[in-house]
C-alpha positions as CSV (number, residue, x, y, z in Angstrom):
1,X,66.5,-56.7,191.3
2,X,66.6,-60.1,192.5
3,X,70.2,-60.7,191.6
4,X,71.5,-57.8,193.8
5,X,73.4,-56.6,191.7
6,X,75.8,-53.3,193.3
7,X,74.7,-51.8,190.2
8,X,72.7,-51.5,186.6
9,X,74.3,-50.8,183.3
10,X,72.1,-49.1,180.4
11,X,73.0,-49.3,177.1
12,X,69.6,-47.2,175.9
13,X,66.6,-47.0,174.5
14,X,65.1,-46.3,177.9
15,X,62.3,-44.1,176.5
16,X,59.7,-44.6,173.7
17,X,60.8,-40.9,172.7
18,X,60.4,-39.6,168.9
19,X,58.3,-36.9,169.7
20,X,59.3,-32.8,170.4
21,X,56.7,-32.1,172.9
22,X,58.4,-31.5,176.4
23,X,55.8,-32.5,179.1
24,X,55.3,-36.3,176.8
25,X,59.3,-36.5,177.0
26,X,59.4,-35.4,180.9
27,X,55.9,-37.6,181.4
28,X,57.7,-40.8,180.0
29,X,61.3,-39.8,182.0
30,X,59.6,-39.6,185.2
31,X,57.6,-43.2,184.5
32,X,61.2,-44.2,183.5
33,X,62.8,-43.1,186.8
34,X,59.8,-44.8,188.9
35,X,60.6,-47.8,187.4
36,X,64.9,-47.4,188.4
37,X,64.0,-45.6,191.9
38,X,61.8,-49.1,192.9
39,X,65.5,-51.1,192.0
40,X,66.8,-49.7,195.2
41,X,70.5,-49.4,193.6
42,X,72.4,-47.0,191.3
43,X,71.5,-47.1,187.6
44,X,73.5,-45.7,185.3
45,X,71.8,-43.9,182.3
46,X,73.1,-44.0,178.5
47,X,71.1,-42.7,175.7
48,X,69.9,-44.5,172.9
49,X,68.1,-43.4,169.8
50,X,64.8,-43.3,171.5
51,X,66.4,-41.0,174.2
52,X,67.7,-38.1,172.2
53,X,66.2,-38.5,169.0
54,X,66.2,-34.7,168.4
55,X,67.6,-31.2,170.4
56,X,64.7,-31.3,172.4
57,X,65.2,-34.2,174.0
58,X,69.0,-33.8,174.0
59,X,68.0,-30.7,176.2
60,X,65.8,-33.1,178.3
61,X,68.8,-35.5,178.8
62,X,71.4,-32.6,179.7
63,X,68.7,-31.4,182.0
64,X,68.2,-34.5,183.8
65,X,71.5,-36.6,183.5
66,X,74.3,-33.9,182.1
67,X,76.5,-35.0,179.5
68,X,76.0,-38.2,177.3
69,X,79.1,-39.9,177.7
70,X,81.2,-40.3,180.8
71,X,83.6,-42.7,182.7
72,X,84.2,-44.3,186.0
73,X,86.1,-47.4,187.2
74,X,85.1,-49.6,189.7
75,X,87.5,-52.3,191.3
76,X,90.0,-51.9,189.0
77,X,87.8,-51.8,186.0
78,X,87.4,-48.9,183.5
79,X,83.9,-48.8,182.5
80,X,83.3,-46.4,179.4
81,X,80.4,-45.1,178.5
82,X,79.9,-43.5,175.0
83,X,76.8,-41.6,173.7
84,X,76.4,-43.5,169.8
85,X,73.6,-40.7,168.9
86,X,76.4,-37.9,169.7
87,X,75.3,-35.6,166.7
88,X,74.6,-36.6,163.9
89,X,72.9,-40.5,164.8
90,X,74.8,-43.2,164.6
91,X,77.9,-41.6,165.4
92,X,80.9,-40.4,167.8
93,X,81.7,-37.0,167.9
94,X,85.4,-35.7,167.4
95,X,85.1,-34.3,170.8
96,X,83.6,-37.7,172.3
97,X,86.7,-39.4,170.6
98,X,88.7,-37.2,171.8
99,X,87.0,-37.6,175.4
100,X,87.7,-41.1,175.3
101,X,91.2,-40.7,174.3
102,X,91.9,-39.5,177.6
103,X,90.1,-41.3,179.6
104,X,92.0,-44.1,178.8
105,X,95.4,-42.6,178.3
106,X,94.6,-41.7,182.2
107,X,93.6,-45.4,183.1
108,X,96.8,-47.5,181.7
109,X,97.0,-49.6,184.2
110,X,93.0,-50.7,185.1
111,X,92.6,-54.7,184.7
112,X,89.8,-54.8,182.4
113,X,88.0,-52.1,180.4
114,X,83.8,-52.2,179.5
115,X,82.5,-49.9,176.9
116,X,79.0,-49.7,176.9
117,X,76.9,-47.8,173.7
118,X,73.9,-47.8,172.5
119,X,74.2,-48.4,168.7
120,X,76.7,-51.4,167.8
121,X,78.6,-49.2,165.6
122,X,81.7,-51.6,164.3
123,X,78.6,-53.5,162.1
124,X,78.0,-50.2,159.9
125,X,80.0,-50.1,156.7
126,X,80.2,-45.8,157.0
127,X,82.3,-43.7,158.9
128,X,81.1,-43.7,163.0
129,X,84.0,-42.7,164.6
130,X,83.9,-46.4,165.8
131,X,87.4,-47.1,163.6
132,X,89.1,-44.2,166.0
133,X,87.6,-46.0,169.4
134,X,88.8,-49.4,168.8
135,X,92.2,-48.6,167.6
136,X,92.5,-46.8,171.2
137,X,91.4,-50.1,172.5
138,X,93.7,-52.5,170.8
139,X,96.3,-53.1,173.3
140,X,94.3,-53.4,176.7
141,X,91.9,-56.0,177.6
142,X,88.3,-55.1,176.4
143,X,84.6,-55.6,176.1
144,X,81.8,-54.2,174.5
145,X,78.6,-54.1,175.0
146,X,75.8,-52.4,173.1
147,X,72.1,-52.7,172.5
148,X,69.7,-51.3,169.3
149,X,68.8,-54.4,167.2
150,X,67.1,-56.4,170.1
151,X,68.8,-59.8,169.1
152,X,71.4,-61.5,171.6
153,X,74.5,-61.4,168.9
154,X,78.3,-62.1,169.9
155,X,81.5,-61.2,168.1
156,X,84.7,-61.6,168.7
157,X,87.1,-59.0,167.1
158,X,90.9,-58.7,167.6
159,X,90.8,-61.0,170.3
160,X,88.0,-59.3,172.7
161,X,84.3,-59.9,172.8
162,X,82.0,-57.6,171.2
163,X,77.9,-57.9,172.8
164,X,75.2,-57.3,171.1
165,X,71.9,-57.3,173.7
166,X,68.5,-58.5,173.5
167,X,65.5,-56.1,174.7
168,X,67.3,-54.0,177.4
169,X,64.7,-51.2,177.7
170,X,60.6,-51.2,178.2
171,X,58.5,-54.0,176.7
């Protein structure tokens, strides 16, 4: 808050979660959104395993926020934000992929672009969908940020640099 920043980024986790009873998911979304409504500037929500662990609280986050992944650019900057828990865990959905694919097909021209997920999914040897994503991203300039493991970790992969954040969500 004391950088002033014009806005705030999620990349998950935002939620302690794992559970199926509704008024616990609701009691910890409404501590959640006490905590963003004191920052006094937009926040933009992305879910992370702890968020929508299981259809209930998929339902929650639908309820509250709408869908899980979504785009917007910003000065000339295409900042993509893709849902990593899109069904099953650890995973992009064909339609997300095929979300994605327009999104950027419609945004050619945009100086940089930011993906933001919650799961770094280029580290895990199976299939994510992640192989699909990146080849998209191959011939623009790109970064990626993500969350999940809680240790600051950078890559670089063809060229661009690939985040890994430290603690991003509650304690």
């Amino acid at each position: 808050k004391l950088l002033q920043p014009e806005f705030i980024m999620s990349v998950g986790d935002l939620i302690q979660g794992y559970t199926e009873d509704l008024d616990e998911i609701r009691r910890q979304w409404i501590e959640f959104e006490d905590f963003v409504e004191g920052l006094g500037m937009p926040f933009f929500y992305l879910p992370g395993n702890h968020d929508i662990t299981n259809q209930v609280m998929a339902a929650e986050w639908e309820r509250r926020f709408g869908r899980s992944y979504y785009h917007f650019v910003y000065r000339n900057v295409l900042f993509l934000c893709l849902n990593s828990e899109d069904p099953p865990p650890t995973h992009i959905s064909a339609a997300q992929i095929e979300y994605a694919s327009q999104v950027l097909d419609s945004n050619p021209d945009v100086r940089w672009t930011l993906v933001f997920l919650h799961k770094p999914l280029w580290v895990y040897e199976d299939e994510t969908g992640w192989s699909r994503i990146e080849k998209m991203l191959e011939d623009r300039r790109h970064t990626v940020f993500a969350g999940h493991f809680h240790t600051y970790t950078k890559y670089e992969r063809h060229g661009q640099n690939y985040f890994i954040l430290v603690t991003t969500g509650g304690g």
